[in-house]
DSSP file (Angstrom, degrees, kcal/mol; ACC not computed):
  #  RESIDUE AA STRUCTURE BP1 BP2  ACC     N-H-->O    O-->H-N    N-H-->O    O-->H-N    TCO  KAPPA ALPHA  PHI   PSI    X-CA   Y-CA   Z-CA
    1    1 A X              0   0    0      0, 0.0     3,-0.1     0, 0.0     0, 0.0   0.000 360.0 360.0 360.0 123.0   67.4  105.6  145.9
    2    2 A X        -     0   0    0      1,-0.1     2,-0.2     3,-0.0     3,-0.1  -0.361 360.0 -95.0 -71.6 151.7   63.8  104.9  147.3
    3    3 A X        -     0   0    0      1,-0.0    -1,-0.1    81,-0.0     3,-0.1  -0.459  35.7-109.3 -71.6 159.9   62.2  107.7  149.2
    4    4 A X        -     0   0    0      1,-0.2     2,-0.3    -2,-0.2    52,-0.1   0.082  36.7 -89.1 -62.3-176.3   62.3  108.1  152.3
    5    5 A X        -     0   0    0     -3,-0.1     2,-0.4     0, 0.0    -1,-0.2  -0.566  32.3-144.8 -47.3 134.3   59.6  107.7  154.7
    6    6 A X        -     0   0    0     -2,-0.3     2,-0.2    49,-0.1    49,-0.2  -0.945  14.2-177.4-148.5 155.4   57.3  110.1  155.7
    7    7 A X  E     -A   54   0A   0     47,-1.4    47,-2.3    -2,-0.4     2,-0.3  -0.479  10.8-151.1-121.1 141.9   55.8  110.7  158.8
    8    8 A X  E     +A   53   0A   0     45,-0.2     2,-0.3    -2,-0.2    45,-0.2  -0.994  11.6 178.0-145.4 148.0   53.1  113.5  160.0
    9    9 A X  E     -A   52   0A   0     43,-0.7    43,-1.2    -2,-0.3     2,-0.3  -0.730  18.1-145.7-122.6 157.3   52.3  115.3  163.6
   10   10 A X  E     +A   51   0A   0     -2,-0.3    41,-0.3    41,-0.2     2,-0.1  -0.916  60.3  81.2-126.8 166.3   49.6  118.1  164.3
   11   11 A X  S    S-     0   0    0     39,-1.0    -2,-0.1    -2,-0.3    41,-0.1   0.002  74.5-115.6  99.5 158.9   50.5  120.4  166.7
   12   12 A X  S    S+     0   0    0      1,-0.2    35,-0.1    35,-0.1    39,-0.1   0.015  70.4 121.3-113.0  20.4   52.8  123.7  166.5
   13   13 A X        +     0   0    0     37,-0.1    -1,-0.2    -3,-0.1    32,-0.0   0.226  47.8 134.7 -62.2  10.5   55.3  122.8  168.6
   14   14 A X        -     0   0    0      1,-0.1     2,-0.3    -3,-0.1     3,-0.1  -0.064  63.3 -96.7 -56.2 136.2   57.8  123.3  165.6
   15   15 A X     >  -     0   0    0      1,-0.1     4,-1.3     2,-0.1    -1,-0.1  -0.572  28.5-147.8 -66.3 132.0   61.3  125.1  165.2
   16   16 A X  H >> S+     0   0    0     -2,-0.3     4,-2.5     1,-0.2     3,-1.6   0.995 101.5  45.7 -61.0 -59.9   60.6  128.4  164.0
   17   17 A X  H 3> S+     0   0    0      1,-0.2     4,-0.6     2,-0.2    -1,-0.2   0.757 105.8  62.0 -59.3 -11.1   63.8  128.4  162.1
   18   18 A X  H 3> S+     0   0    0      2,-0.1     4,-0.6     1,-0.1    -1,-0.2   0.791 110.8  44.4 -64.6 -41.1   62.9  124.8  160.9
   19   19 A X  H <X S+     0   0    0     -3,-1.6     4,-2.0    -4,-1.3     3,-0.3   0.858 105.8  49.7 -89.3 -10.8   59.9  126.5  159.3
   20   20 A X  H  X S+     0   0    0     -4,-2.5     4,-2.6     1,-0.2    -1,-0.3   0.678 107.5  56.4 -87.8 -20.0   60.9  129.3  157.8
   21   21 A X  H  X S+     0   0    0     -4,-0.6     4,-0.5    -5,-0.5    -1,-0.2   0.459 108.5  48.6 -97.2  25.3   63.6  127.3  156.1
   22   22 A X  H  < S+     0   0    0     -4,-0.6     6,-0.3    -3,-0.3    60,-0.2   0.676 113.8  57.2-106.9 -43.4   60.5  124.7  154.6
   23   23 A X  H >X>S+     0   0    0     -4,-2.0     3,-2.3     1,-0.2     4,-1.7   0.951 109.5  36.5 -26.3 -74.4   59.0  128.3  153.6
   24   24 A X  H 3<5S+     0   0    0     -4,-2.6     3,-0.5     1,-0.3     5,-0.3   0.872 115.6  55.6 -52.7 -47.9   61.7  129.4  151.6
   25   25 A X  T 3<5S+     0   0    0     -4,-0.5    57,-3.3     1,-0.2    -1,-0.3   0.193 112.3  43.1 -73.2  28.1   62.3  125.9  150.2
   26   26 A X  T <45S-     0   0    0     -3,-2.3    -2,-0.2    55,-0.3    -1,-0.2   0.457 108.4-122.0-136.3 -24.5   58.5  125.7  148.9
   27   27 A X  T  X5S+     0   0    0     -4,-1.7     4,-1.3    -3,-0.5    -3,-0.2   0.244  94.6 102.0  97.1  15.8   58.6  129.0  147.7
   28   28 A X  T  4< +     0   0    0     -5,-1.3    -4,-0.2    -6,-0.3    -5,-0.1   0.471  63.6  81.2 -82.8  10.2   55.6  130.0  150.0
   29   29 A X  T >4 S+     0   0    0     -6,-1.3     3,-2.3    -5,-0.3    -1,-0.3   0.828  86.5  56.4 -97.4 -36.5   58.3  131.4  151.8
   30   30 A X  T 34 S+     0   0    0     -7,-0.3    -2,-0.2     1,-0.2     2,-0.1   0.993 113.6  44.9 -58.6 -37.8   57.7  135.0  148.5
   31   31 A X  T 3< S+     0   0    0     -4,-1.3     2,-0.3     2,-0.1    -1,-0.2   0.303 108.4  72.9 -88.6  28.7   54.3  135.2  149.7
   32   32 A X  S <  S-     0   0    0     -3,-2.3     2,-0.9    -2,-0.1     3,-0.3  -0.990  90.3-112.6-138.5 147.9   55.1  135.0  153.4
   33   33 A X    >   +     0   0    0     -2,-0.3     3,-1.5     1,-0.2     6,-0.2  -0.131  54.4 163.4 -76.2  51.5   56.7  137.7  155.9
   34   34 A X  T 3  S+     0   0    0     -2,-0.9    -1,-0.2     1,-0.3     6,-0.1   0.563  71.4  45.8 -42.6 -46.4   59.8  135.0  155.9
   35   35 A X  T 3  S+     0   0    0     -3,-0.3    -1,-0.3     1,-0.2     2,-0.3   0.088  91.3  77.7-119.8  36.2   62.1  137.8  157.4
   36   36 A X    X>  +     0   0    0     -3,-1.5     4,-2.3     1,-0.0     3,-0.9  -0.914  59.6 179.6-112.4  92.1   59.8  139.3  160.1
   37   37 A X  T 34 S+     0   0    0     -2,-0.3     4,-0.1     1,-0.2     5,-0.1   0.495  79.4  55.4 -77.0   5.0   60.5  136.4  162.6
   38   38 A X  T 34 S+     0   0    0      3,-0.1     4,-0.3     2,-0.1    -1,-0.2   0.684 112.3  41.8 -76.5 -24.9   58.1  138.2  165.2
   39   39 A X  T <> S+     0   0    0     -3,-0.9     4,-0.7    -6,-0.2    -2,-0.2   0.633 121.3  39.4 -97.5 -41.8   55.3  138.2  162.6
   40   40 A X  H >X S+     0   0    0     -4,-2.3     4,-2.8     2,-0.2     3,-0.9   0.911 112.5  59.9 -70.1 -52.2   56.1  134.2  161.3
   41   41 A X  H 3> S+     0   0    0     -5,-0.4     4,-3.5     1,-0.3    -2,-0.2   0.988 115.8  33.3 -39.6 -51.0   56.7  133.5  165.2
   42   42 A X  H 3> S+     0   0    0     -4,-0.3     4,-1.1     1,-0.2    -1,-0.3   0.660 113.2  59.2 -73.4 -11.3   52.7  134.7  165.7
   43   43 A X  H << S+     0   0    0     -3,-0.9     4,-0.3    -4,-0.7    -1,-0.2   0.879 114.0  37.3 -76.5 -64.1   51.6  133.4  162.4
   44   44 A X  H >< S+     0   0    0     -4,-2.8     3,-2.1     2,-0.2    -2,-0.2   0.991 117.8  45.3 -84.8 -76.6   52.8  129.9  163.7
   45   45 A X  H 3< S+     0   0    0     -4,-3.5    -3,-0.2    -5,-0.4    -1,-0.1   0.907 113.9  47.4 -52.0 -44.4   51.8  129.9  167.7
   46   46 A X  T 3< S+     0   0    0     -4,-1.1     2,-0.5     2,-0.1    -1,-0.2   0.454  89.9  93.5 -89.4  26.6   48.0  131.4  167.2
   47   47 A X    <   -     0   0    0     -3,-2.1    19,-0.2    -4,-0.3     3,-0.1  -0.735  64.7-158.5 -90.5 150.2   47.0  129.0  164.3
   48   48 A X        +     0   0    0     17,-1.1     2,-0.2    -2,-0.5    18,-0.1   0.175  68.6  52.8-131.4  38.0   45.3  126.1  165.9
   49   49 A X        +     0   0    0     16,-0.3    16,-1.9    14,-0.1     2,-0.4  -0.740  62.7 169.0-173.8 103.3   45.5  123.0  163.5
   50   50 A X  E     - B   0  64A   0     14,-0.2   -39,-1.0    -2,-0.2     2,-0.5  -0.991  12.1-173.1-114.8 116.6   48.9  122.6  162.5
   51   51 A X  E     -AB  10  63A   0     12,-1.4    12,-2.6    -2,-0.4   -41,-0.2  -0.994  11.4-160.3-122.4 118.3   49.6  119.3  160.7
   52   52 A X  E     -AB   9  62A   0    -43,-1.2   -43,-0.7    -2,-0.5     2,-0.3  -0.545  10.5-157.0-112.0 131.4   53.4  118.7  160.1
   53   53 A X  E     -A    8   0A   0      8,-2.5     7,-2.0    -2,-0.2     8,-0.5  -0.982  18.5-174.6-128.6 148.2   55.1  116.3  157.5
   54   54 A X  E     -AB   7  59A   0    -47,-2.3   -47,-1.4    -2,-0.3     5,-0.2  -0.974  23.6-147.0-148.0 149.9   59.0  115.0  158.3
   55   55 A X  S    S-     0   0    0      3,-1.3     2,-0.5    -2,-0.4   -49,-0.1  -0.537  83.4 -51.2 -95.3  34.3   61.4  113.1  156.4
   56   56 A X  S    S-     0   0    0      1,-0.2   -49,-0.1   -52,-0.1     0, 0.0  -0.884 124.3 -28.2 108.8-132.3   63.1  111.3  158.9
   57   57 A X  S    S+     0   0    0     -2,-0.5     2,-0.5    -3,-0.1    -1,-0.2   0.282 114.3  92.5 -86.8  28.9   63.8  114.8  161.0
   58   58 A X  S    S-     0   0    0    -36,-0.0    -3,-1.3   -40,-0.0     2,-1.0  -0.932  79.2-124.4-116.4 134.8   64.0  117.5  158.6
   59   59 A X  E     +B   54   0A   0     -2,-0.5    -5,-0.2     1,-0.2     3,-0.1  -0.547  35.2 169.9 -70.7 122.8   60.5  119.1  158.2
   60   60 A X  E     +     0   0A   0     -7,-2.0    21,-2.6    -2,-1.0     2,-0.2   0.889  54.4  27.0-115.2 -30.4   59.4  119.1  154.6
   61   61 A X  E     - C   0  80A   0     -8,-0.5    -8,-2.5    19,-0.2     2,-0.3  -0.873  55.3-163.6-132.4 167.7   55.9  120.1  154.6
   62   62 A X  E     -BC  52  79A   0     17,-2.9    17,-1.7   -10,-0.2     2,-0.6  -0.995  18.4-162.6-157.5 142.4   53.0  122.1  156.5
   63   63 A X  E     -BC  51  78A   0    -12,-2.6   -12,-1.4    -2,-0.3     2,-0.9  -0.908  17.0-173.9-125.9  97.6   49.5  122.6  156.8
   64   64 A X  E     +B   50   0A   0     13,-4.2    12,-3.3    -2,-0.6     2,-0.4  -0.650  22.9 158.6 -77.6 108.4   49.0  126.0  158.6
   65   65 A X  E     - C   0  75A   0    -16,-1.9   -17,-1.1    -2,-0.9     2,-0.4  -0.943  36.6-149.8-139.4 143.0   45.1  126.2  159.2
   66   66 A X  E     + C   0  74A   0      8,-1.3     8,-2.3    -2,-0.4     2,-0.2  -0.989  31.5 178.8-110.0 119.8   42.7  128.2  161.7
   67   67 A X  E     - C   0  73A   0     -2,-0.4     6,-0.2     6,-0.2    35,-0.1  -0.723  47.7-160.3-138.3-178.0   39.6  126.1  162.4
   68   68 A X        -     0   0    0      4,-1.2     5,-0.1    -2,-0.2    -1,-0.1   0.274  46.5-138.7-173.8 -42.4   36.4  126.5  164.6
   69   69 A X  S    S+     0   0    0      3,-1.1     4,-0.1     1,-0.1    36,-0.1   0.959  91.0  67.7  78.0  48.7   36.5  122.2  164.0
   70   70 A X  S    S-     0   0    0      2,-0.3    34,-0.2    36,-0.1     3,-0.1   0.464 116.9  -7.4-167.5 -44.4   32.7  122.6  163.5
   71   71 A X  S    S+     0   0    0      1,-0.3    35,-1.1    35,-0.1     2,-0.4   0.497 119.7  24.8-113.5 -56.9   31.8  124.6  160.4
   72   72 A X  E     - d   0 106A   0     33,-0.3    -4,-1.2    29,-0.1    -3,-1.1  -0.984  47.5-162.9-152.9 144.4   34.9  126.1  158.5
   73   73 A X  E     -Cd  67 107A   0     33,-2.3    35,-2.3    -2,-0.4     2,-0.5  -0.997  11.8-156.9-106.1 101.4   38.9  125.3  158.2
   74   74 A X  E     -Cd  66 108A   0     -8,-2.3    -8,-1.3    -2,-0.3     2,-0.9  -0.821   3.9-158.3 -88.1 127.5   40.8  128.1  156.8
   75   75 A X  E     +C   65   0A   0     33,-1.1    35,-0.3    -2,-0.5   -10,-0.3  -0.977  19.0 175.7-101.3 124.6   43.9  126.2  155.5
   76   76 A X  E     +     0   0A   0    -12,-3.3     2,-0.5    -2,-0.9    -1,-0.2   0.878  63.3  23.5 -94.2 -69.3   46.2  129.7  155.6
   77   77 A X  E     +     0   0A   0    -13,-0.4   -13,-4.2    -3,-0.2     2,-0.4  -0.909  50.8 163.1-115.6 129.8   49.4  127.7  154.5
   78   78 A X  E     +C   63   0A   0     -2,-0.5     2,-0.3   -15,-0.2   -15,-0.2  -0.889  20.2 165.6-124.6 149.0   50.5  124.4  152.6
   79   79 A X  E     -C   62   0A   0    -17,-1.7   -17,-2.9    -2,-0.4     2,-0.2  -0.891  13.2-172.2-172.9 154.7   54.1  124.4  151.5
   80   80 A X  E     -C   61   0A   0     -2,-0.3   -19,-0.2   -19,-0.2     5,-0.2  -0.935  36.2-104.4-156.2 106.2   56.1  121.3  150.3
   81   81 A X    >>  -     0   0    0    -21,-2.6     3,-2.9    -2,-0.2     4,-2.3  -0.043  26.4-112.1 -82.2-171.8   59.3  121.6  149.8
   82   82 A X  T 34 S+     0   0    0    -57,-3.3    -1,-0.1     1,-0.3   -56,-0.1   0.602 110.6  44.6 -67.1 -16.4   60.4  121.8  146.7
   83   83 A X  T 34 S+     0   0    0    -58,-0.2    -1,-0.3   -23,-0.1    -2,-0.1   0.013 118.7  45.4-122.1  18.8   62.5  118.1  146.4
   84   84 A X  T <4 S+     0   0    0     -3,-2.9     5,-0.2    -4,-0.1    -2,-0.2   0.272  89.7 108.4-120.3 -18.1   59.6  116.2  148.2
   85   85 A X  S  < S+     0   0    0     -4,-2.3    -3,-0.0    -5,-0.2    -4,-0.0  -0.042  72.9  38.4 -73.7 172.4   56.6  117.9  146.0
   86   86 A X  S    S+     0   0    0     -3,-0.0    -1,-0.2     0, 0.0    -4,-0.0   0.763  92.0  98.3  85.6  18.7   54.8  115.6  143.4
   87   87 A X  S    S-     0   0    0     -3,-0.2    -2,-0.1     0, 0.0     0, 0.0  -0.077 105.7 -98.2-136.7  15.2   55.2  112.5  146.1
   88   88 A X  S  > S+     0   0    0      1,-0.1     4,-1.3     3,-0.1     5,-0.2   0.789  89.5 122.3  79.7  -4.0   51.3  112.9  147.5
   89   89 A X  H  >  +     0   0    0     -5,-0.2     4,-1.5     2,-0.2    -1,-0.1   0.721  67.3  51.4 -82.0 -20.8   52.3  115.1  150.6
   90   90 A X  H  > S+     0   0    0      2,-0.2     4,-2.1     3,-0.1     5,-0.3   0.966 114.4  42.4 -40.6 -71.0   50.2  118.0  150.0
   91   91 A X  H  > S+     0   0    0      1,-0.3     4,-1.3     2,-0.2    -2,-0.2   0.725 110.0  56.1 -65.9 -18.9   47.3  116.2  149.5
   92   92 A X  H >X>S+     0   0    0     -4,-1.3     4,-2.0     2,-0.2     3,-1.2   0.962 111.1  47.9 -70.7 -66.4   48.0  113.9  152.5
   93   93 A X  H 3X5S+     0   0    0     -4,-1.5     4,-1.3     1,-0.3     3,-0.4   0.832 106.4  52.2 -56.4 -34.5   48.2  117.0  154.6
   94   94 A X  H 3X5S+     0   0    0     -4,-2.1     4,-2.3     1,-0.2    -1,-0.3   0.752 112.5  55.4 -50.1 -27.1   44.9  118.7  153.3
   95   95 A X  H <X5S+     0   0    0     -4,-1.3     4,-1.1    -3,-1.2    -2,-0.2   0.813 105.0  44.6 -17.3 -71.6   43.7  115.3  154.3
   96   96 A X  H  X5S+     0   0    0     -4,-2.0     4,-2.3    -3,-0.4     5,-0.2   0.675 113.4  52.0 -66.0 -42.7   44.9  115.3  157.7
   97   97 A X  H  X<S+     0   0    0     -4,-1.3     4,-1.4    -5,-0.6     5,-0.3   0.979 107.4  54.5 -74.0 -55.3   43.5  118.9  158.1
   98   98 A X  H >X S+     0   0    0     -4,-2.3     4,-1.6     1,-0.2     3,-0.7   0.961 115.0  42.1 -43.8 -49.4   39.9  117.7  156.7
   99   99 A X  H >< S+     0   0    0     -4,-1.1     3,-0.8     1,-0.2     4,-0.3   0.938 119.1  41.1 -74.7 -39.0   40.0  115.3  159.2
  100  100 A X  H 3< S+     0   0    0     -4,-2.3    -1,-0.2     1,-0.2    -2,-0.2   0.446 111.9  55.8 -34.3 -16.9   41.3  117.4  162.0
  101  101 A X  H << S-     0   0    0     -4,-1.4    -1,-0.2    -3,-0.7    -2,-0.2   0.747 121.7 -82.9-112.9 -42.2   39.5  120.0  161.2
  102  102 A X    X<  -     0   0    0     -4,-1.6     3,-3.4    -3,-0.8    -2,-0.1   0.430  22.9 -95.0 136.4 101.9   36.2  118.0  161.4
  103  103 A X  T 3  S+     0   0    0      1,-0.3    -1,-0.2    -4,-0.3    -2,-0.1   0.372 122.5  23.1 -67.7 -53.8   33.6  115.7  159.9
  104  104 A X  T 3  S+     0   0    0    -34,-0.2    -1,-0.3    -3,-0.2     2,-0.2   0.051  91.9 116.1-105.3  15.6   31.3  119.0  158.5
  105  105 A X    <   -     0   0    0     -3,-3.4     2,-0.3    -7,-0.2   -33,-0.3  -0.709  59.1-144.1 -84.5 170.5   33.7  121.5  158.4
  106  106 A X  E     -d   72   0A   0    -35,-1.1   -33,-2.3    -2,-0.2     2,-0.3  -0.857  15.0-127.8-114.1 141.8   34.4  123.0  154.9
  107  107 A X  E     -d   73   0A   0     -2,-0.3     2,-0.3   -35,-0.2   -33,-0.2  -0.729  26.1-174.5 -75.6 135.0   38.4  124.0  153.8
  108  108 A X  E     +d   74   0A   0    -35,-2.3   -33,-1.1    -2,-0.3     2,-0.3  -0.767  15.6 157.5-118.9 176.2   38.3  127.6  152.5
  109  109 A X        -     0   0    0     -2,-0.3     2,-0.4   -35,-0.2   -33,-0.1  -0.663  41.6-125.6 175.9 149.3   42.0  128.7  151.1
  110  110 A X        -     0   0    0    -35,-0.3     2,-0.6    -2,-0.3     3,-0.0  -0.888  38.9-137.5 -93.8 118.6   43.3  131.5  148.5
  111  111 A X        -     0   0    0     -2,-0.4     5,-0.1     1,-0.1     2,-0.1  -0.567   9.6-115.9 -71.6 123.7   45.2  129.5  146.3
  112  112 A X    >>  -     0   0    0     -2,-0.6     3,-2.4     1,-0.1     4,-0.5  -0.438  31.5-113.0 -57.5 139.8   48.8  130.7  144.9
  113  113 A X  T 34 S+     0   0    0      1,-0.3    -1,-0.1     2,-0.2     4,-0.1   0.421 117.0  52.9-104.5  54.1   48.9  131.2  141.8
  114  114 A X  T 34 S+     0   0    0      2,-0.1    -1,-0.3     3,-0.0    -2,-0.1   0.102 116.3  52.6-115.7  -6.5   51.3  128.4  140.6
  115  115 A X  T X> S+     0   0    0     -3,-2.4     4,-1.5     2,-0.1     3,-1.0   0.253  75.5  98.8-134.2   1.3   48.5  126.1  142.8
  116  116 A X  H >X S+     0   0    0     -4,-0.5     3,-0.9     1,-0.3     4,-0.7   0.995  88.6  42.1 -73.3 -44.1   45.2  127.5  141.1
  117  117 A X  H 34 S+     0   0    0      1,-0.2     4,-0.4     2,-0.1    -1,-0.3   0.497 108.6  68.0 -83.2  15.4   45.0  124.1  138.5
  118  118 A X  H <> S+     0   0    0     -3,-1.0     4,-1.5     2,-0.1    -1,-0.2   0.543  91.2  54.0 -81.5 -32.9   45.9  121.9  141.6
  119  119 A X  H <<>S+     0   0    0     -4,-1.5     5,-1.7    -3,-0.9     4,-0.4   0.995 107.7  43.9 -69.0 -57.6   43.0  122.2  143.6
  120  120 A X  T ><5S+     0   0    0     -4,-0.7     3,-1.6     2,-0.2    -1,-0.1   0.841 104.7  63.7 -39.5 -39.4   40.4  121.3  141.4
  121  121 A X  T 345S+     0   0    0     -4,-0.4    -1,-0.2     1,-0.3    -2,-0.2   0.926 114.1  39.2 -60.5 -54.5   42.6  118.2  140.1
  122  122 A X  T 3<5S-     0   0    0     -4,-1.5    -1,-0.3    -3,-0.4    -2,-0.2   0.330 132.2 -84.0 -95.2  14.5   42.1  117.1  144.2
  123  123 A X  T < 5S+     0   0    0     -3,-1.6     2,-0.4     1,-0.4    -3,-0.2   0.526  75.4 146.0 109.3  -3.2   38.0  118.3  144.7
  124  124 A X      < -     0   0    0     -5,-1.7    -1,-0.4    -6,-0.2     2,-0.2  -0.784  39.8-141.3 -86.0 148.9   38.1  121.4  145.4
  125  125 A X        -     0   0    0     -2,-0.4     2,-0.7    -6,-0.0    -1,-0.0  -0.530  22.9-122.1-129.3 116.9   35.0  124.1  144.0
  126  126 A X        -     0   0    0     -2,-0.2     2,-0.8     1,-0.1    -2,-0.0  -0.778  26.9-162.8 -61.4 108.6   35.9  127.3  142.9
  127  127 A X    >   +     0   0    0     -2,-0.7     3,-1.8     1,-0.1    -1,-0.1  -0.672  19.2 173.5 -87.1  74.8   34.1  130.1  145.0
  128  128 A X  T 3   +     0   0    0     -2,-0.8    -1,-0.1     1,-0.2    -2,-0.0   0.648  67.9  81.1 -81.3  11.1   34.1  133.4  143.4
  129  129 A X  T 3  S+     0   0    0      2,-0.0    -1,-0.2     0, 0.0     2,-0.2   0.522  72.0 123.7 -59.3  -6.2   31.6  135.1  146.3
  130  130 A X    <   -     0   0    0     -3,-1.8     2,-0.2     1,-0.0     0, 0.0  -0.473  46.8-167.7-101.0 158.7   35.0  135.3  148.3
  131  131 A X        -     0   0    0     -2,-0.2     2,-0.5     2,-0.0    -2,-0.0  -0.874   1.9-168.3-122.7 136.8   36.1  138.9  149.4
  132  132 A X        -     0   0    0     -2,-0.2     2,-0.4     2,-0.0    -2,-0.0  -0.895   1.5-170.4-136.3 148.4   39.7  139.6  150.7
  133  133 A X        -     0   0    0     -2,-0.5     2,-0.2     4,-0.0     6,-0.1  -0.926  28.7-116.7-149.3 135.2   40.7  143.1  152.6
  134  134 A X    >   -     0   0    0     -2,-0.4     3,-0.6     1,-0.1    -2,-0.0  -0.458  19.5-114.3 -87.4 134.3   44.3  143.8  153.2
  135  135 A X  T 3  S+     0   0    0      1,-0.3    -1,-0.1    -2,-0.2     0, 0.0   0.602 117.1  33.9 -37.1 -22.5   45.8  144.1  156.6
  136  136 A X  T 3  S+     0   0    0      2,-0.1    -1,-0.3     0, 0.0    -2,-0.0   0.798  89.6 117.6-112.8 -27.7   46.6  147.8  156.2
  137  137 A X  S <  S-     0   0    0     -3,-0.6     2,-0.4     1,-0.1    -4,-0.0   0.249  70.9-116.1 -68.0 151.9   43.6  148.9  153.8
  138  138 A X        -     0   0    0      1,-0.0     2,-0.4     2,-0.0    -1,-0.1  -0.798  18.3-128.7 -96.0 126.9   41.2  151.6  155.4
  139  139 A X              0   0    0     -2,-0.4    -1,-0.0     1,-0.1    -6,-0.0  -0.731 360.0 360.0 -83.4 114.5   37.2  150.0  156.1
  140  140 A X              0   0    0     -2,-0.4    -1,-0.1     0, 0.0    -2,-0.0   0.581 360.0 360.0 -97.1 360.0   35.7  153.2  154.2
């Protein structure tokens, strides 16, 4: 059975419950607060370079990103689900985001770690200058 077509949008006009259930089936859905839907809802409306991948209708991938479209792309989330990955739809959507995103902006991202030997494979540069502080952690 050939695959299907697929098809990609930007924008974040997306069903929430559409997205949470590409989460879960991508498995970005353990490293996401899948089952605070106030927290996913806000996750999803203030990011502001959303790029979308569909299979006829059912959403199978996403490129969650916050970008400035002039300097830096924070790609926050890629998920694929799990019975499209290996078909080139990741990379199509980091793709889409580069371009969205801007001729001289750079993609920054924290890698999963099931995904750390997949970035290099597609051109991305390891940075270890980067600094992370958790949403609850105290600025001493």
């Amino acid at each position: 059975m050939p695959s299907p077509l697929i098809t990609y949008r930007t924008g974040n006009e997306i069903d929430l419950n559409e997205m949470l259930a590409l989460y879960e089936a991508s498995t970005l859905g353990e490293r996401r607060p899948i089952h605070d839907r106030a927290r996913m809802q806000a996750m999803l409306q203030h990011a502001n370079l959303v790029i979308t991948a569909w299979a006829g209708v059912q959403l199978v991938g996403i490129s969650r990103a916050l970008s400035d479209f002039a300097f830096v792309t924070y790609l926050s989330d890629l998920a694929v689900h799990r019975d499209f990955q290996k078909q080139g739809i990741g990379k199509e959507l980091i793709k889409q985001t580069q371009l969205a995103g801007g001729p001289n902006a750079k993609i920054i991202l924290l890698a999963a770690p099931a995904a750390e030997q997949y970035y290099p494979h597609i051109g991305f540069t390891h940075h270890p200058q980067a600094w992370m502080l958790s949403g609850n952690a105290e600025i001493k």
